[in-house]
C-alpha positions as CSV (number, residue, x, y, z in Angstrom):
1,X,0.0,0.0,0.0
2,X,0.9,3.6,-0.5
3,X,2.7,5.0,2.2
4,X,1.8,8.8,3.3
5,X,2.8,11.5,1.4
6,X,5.7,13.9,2.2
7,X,6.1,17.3,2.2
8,X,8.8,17.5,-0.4
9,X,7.0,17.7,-3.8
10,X,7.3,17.8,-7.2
11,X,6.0,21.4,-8.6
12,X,3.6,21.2,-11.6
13,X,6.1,23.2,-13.8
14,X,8.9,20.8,-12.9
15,X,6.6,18.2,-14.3
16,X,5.6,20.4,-17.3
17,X,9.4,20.6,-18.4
18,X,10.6,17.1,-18.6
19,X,10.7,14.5,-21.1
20,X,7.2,12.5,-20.7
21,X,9.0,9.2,-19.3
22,X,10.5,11.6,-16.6
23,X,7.0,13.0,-16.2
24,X,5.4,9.9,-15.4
25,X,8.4,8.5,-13.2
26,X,7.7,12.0,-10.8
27,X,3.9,11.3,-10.8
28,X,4.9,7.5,-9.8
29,X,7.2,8.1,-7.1
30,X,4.7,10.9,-5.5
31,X,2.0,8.2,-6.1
32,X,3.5,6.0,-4.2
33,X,4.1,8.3,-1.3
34,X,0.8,8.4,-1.2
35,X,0.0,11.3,-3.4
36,X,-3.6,10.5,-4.9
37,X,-3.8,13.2,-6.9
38,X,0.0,12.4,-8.7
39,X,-2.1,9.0,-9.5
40,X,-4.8,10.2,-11.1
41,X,-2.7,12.5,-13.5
42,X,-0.5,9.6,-14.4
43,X,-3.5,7.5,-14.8
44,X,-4.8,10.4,-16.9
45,X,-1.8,10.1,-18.9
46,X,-1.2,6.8,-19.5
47,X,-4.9,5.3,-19.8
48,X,-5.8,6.3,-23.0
49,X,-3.0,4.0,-24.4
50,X,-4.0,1.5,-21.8
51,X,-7.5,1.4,-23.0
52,X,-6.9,1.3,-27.0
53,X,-4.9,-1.3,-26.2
54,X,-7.4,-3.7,-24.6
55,X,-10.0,-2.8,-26.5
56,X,-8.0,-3.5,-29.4
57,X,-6.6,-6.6,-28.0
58,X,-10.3,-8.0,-26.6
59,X,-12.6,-6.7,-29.0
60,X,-15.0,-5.3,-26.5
61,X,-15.4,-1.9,-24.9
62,X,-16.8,-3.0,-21.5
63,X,-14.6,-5.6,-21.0
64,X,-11.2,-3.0,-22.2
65,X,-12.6,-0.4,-19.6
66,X,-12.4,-3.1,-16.8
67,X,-8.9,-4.5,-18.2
68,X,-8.0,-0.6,-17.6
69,X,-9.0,-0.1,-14.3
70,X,-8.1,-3.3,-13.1
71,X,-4.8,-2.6,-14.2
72,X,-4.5,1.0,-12.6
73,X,-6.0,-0.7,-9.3
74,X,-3.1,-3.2,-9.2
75,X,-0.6,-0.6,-10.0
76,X,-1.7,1.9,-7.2
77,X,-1.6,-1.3,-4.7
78,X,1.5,-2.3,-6.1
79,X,3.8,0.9,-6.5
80,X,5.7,0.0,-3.7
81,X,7.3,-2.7,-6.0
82,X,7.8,-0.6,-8.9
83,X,11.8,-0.8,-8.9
84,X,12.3,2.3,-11.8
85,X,14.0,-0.3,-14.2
86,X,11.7,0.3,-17.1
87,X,9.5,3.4,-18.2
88,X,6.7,3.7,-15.7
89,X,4.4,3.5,-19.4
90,X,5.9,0.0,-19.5
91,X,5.5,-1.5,-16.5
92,X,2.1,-0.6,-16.5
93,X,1.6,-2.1,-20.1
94,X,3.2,-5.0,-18.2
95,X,0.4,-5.6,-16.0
96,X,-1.9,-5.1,-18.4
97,X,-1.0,-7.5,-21.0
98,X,-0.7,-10.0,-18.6
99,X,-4.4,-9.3,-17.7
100,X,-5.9,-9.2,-21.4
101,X,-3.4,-12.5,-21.7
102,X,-5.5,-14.6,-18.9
103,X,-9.0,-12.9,-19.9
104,X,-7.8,-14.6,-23.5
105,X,-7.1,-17.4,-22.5
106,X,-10.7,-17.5,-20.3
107,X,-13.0,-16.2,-23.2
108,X,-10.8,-16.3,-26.6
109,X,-12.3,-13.7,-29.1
110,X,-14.4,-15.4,-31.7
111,X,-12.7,-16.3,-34.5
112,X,-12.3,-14.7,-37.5
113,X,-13.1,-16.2,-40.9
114,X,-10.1,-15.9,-43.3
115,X,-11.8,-15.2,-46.4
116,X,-14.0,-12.6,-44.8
117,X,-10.8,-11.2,-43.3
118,X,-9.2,-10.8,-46.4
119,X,-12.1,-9.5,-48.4
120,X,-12.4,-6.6,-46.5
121,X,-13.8,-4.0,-48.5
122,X,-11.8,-1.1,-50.1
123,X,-12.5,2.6,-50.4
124,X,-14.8,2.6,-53.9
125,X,-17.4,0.4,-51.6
126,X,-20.5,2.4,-52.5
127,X,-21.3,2.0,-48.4
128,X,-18.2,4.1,-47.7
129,X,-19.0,7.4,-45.9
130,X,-15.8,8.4,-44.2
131,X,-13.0,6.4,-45.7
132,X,-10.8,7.6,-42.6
133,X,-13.4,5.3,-40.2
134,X,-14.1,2.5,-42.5
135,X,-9.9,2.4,-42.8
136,X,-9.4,1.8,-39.1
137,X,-12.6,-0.6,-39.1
138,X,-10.8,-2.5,-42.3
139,X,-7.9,-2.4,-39.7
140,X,-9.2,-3.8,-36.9
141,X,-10.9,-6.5,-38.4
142,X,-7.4,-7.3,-40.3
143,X,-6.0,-6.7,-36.4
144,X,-8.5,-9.2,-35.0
145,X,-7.0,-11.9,-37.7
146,X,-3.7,-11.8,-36.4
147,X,-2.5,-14.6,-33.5
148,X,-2.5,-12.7,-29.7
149,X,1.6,-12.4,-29.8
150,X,1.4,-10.6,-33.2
151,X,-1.4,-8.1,-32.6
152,X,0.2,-7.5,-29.1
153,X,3.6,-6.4,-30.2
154,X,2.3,-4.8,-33.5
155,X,-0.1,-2.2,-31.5
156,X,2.5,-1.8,-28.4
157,X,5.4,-0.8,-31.1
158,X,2.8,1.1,-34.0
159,X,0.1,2.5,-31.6
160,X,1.6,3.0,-28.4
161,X,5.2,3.6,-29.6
162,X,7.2,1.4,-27.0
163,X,10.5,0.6,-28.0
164,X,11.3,-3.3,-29.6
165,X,13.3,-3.7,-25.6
166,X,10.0,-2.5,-23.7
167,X,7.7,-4.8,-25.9
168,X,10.2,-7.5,-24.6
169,X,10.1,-6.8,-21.7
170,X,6.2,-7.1,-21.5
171,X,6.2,-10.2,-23.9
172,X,8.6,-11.7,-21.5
173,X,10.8,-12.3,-24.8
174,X,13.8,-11.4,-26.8
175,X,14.1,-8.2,-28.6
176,X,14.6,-10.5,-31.6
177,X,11.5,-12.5,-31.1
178,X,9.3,-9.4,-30.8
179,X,11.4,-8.1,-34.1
180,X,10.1,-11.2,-36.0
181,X,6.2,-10.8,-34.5
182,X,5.9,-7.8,-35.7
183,X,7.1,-7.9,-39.1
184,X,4.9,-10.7,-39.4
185,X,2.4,-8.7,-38.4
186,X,3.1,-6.3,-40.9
187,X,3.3,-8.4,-43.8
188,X,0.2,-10.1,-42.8
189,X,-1.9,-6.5,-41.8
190,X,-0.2,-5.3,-45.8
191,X,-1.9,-8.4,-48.0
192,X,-5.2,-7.8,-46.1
193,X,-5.2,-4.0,-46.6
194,X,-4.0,-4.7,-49.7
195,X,-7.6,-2.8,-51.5
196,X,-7.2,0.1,-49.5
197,X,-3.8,1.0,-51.7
């Protein structure tokens, strides 16, 4: 648990001025003084990523938004542990791909016919009324056709911009493995966007 918070603090234009990683390290460490308010800004920073993440990874709002503040609850029980050897953004991707992993594992997503996947329908579709929307719905139906490992370490590099090291660290892999998911993932995510060129 949190201990108390101290008097010493972290002014919000010290916060303002620094890198973002260095930003969310000072919210972290007055967090886990006991500083609710540092908590709710980092959560506020970081759970927008959090949440297009699970949602992309599960498919389902309701069940994302629960992944996220499940997440957030563990991390604010579990600062105390947080031992500043990755990017706070990281560890708390960490936590949360290891949530969406078991809720997979529980309820996997239905899966996705191939040829339906692949036939998704490019931008002279006479149904098209914002090619920018039905582009990221061709996407995340092409995203729902790629295996767990893949879509994971394509949307934490792509979306989220973590580094090939941080997406390892999550995966619990080499840099190289994650290396080889994604660029699977890109080749695949290419041939079924393929009518959208």
């Amino acid at each position: 648990m949190p201990r108390e918070p101290r008097s010493s603090r972290i002014s919000e234009g010290d916060l303002g001025h620094t890198p973002d990683g260095a930003a969310e390290l000072g919210l972290a460490r007055l967090a886990a003084l006991g500083d609710r308010t540092a908590f709710t800004r980092l959560a506020d920073a970081v759970g927008p990523g959090l949440y297009r993440y699970a949602l992309r990874m599960l498919g389902d709002e309701y069940e994302a938004q629960d992944c996220v503040q499940e997440t957030l609850l563990s991390a604010w029980t579990g600062l105390d542990s947080f031992r500043e050897e990755s990017r706070v953004r990281t560890w708390l991707f960490g936590i949360e791909a290891n949530l969406v992993r078991r809720r997979l594992r529980r309820q996997p997503p239905a899966p996705v016919d191939p040829e339906s996947a692949a036939q998704i329908p490019g931008p002279d579709d006479p149904a098209t009324e914002a090619l920018a929307a039905d582009l990221r719905a061709a996407l995340d139906l092409a995203l729902t056709g790629l295996p767990p490992a893949q879509r994971e370490a394509w949307l934490l590099v792509t979306v989220e911009a973590l580094t090939y090291r941080e997406v390892a660290e999550v995966q619990a892999t080499t840099v190289s493995t994650v290396r080889g998911r994604v660029e699977r993932a890109r080749r695949q995510l290419e041939r079924r966007l393929a009518p959208w060129r």
